[in-house]
C-alpha positions, 0 to 999 in steps of 0.5 A, spaced: 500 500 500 502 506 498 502 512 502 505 519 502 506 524 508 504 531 508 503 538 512 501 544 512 504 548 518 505 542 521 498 540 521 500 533 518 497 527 514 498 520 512 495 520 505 493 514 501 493 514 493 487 509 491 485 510 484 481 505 484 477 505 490 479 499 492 483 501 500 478 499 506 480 504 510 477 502 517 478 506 523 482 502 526 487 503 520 486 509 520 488 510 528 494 506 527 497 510 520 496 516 524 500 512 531 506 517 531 511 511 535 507 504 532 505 508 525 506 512 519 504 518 524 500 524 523 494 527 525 489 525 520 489 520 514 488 523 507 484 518 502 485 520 495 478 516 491 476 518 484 469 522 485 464 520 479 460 526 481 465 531 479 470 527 474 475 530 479 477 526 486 475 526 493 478 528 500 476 522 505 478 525 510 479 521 518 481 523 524 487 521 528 482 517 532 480 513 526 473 517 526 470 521 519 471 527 518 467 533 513 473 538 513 479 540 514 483 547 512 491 544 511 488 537 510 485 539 503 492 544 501 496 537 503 492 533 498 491 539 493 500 539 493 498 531 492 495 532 486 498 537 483 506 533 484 502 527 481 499 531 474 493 529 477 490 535 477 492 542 472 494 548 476 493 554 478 486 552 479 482 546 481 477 543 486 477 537 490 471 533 493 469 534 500 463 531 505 463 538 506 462 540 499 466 541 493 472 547 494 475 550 490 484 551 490 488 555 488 496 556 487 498 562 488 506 564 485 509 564 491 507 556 491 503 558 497 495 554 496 489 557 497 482 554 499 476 557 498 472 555 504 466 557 503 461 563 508 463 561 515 456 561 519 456 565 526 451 560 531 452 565 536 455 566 543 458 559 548 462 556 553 467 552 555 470 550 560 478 548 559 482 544 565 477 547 570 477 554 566 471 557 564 471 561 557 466 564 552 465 564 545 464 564 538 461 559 535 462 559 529 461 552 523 466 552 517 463 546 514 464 543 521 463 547 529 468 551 533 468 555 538 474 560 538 474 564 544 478 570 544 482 572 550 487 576 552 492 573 557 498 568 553 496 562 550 500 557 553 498 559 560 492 554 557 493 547 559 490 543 551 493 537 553 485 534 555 479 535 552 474 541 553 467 541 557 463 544 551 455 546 551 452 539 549 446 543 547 449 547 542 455 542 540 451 536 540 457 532 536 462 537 540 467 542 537 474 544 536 476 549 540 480 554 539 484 560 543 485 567 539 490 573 542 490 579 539 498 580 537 497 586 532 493 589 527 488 584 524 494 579 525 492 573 531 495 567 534 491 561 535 492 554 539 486 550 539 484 542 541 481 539 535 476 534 536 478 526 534 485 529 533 486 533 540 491 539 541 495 540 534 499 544 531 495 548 526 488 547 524 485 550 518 478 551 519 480 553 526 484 559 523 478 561 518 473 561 526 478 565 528 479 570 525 471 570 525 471 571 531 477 577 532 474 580 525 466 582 529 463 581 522 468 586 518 471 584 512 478 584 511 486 579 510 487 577 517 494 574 519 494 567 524 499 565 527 499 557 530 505 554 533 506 551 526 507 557 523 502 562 519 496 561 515 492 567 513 484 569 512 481 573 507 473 574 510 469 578 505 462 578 507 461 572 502 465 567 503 472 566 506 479 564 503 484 560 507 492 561 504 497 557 507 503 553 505 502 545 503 509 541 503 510 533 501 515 530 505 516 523 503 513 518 500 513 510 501 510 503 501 507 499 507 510 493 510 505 488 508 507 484 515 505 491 518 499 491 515 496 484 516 495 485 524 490 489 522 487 485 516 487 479 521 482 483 526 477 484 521 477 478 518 475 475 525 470 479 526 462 478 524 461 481 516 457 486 516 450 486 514 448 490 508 446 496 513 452 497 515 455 496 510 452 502 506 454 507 511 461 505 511 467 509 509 471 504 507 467 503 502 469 505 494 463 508 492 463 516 494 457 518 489 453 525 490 453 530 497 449 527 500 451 519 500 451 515 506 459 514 505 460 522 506 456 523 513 460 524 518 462 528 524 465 533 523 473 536 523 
């Protein structure tokens, strides 16, 4: 099985070329891609399948914890770089299929990739509470809930190392939760706990709520800062545009001895009825948006 490694501010990702649709990605071998000590390692797994909807492809995207996911910000640049470097796809411009929609990428002439994220929609205000800490904020959707909260006091006085007690009522599947600091003039930086993945370097819609938040409903490029490096964001009333770097690192193959354990529990366990397999992921067919293999919790 081949696999290529990526990130985008060092938000990182496995990727998994399948042209033919034929990779079972379950989300046990989705955790175990993502294992950074018995693994590839990465934050999420990034499956690259035809999409017979569009004619062009379709970003299956899970979590760290193996779970589905809609959207993700740096995933789709990473997977963008993919297509590009493999003559997949002819630049500048070009769109990928997500469970969130279909986005459209663009390569800037510095090399940087940026995404069309569509109009982030403004829920309203929230709470959270962080290691015992009570905050307020914004929730906002990006294709997948968040609520950012703008502080004032440095962002590494948070402890992200667990996960935050979020409004059930208003996250019913929970939310990523991000830290904003003002540290300039339309610039900020941002930490944030990302839900099936936990506290990351970076998080692309976590950028676009960010700078949401910090803007107060006025247009403008907004500057933000992760510990991963920077992203920028341009809110404009109608849509949003996330711009940020995307860098192949490496690409390989998986040891079959590797992926055989895996294989083995699968392969012991009861086959699913035809129910279940009709909402699985794993399955080959992603036809139309609102298909059962595209539902998904959302990154």
């Amino acid at each position: 099985m081949r696999f290529a490694k990526g990130h985008g501010t060092e938000n990182d990702f496995v990727i998994l070329p399948d042209p033919d649709g034929e990779i079972e990605l379950t989300p046990e071998l989705a955790a175990r891609l993502c294992d950074r000590r018995a693994g590839v390692g990465g934050d999420g797994v990034l499956r690259v399948v035809p999409d017979p909807a569009t004619g062009g492809w379709f970003m299956d995207y899970r979590n760290a914890d193996g779970s589905l996911a809609e959207m993700c910000g740096n995933g789709i640049r990473v997977f963008g770089r993919y297509l590009l470097d493999h003559g997949l796809v002819s630049g500048p411009e070009f769109t990928v299929a997500t469970r969130g929609g279909t986005r459209l990428l663009r390569v800037e002439p510095d090399g940087v990739i940026t995404v069309d994220m569509g109009a982030p929609l403004v829920v309203g205000p929230g709470r959270a509470t962080l290691a015992g800490r009570a905050l307020a904020g914004l929730a906002v959707s990006v294709g997948n809930p968040h609520l950012a909260c703008v502080v004032d006091e440095p962002l590494d006085g948070f402890d992200l190392s667990r996960p935050p007690l979020l409004d059930a009522g208003l996250f019913p599947g929970g939310a990523n939760l991000e830290l904003v600091r003002f540290t300039g003039d339309a610039q900020v930086e941002m930490r944030v706990y990302e839900r099936g993945s936990g506290q990351t370097r970076s998080c692309g819609t976590g950028a676009v709520a960010a700078a949401v938040a910090a803007a107060d409903g006025s247009p403008g490029r907004w500057t933000v800062d992760v510990p991963g490096g920077r992203l920028w964001v341009t809110l404009d009333g109608a849509t949003s545009l996330l711009s940020g770097p995307a860098v192949i690192v490496a690409e390989g193959e998986l040891a079959p001895a590797w992926i055989k354990p895996a294989d083995s529990r699968a392969a012991g366990r009861r086959a699913p009825s035809a129910a279940s397999r009709s909402s699985s992921k794993s399955t080959p067919a992603v036809t139309g948006a609102g298909s059962s293999t595209r539902s998904a919790r959302r990154r």
